[in-house]
N, C-alpha and C positions, 0 to 999 in steps of 0.2 A: 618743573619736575623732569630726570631724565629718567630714563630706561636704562641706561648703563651701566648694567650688574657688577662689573668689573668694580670701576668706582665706587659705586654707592657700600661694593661690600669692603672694599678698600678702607675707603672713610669709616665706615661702621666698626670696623676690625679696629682703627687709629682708638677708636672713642674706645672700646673695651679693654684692649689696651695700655690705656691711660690711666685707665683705672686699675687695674691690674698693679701698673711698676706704681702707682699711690699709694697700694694698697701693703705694698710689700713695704712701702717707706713706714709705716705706721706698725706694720704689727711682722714684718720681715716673712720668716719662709716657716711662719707657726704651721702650716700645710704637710709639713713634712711625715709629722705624725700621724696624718690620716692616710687609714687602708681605704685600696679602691672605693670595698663596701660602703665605708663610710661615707666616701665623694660620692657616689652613687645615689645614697639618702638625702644629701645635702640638694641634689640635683635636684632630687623628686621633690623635696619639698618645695623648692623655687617653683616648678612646672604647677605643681599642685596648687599652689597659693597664685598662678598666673590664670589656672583652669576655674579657682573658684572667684576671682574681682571678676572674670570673662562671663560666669553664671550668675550671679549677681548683681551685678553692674555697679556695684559701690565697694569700698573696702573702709574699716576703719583705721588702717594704717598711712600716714600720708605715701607713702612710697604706691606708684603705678605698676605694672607691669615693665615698663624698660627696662628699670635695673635688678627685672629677675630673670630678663632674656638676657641681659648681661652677665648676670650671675650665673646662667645656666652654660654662656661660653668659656667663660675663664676658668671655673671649676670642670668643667671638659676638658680641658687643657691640663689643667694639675693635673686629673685622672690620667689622661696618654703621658705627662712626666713621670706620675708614680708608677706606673705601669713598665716604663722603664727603668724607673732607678731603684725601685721599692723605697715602699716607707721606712722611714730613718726618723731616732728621734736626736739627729743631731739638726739642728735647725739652724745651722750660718752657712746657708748655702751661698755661693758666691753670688750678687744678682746681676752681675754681668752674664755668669753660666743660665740662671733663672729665665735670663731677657733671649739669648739666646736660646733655647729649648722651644720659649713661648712661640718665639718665631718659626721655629721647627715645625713644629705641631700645627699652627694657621698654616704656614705656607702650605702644608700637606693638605687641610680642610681648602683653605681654596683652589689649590689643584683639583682636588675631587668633586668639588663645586662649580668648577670652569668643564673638567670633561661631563659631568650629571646634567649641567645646562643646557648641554650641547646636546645630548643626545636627547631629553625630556622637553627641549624646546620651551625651555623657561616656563612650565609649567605651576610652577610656584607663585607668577603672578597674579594668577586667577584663582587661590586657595584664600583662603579666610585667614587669620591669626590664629581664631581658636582649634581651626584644623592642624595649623603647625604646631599647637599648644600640644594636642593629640597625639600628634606622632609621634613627637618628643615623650611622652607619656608613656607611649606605648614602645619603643624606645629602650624607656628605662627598664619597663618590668621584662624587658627581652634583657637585658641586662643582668635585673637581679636575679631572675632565672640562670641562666648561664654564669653568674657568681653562683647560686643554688649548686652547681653538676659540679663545682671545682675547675668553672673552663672549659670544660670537655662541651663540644655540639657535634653534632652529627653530619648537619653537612651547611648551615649555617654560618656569617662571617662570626669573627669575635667580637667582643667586648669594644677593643679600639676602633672596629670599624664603624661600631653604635654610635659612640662618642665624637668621632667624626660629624657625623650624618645631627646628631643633637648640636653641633660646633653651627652646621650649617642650617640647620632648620631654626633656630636662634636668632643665626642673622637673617636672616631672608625677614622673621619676623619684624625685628628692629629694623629693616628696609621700608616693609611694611608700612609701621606704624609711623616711622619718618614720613613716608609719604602722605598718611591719613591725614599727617599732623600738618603736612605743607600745604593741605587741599583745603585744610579748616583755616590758618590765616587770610 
């Protein structure tokens, strides 16, 4: 097991991803048509459905919690695209342009992941899952609020900055659970 945040969020980012330009092979850039709000909902239900396998400890879906901390970066991601481009229901986005963006948007969450690291002293290693489940949670309903006002905060970041911060507390968790998972073989 390393401690090497850089890496491990690296590899983590490869794996989401992956799934991500898969996901476009199958059903393209149907994305386009979703307002923020919409991505917003989509988020919270992944969180919410990660908060309740976490309080329960079973689910009857075979799918775990990974692929809805997955789900909860990549649809981050759409969110800071549509954010920029606004939703369009023209849906042949190029996915060269798609692949590109994606990269935009991570690069920017690991930038602000590498300076937050730095000055919070890796404090995220010592937090729970369900605590980053939480924040992410909490998170989103600063979110839907601030969709709520039209945007407008008072002296709070915006909305991209949340998504960000959900981009990152996502992965940390799938670092996380990598690791739990490496400790259990």
């Amino acid at each position: 097991m390393t401690n090497d945040t850089a890496s491990q969020f690296d590899a983590t980012i490869r794996a989401c991803k992956d799934i991500f330009l898969t996901k476009m092979k199958d059903y393209g850039t149907a994305w386009r048509v979703l307002r923020p709000e919409s991505l917003t909902d989509q988020i919270y239900i992944k969180a919410n459905r990660i908060r309740s396998i976490q309080g329960k400890g079973s689910h009857k879906v075979v799918e775990n919690e990974w692929p809805e901390f997955i789900g909860i970066v990549n649809y981050s991601v759409i969110a800071l695209i549509q954010l920029e481009l606004g939703n369009s229901d023209d849906l042949n986005m190029d996915h060269t342009e798609v692949e590109r963006l994606y990269d935009k948007y991570i690069n920017g969450a690991r930038s602000l992941m590498m300076d937050k690291n730095h000055d919070y002293d890796e404090a995220w290693r010592n937090m729970r899952v369900s605590s980053l489940t939480d924040i992410i949670l909490m998170k989103l309903l600063r979110v839907k609020q601030i969709e709520d006002n039209k945007g407008q905060t008072f002296i709070s970041e915006g909305v991209d900055a949340n998504y960000y911060d959900m981009i990152n507390y996502a992965l940390f968790a799938l670092i996380k659970l990598a690791e739990l998972k490496d400790t259990k073989s």
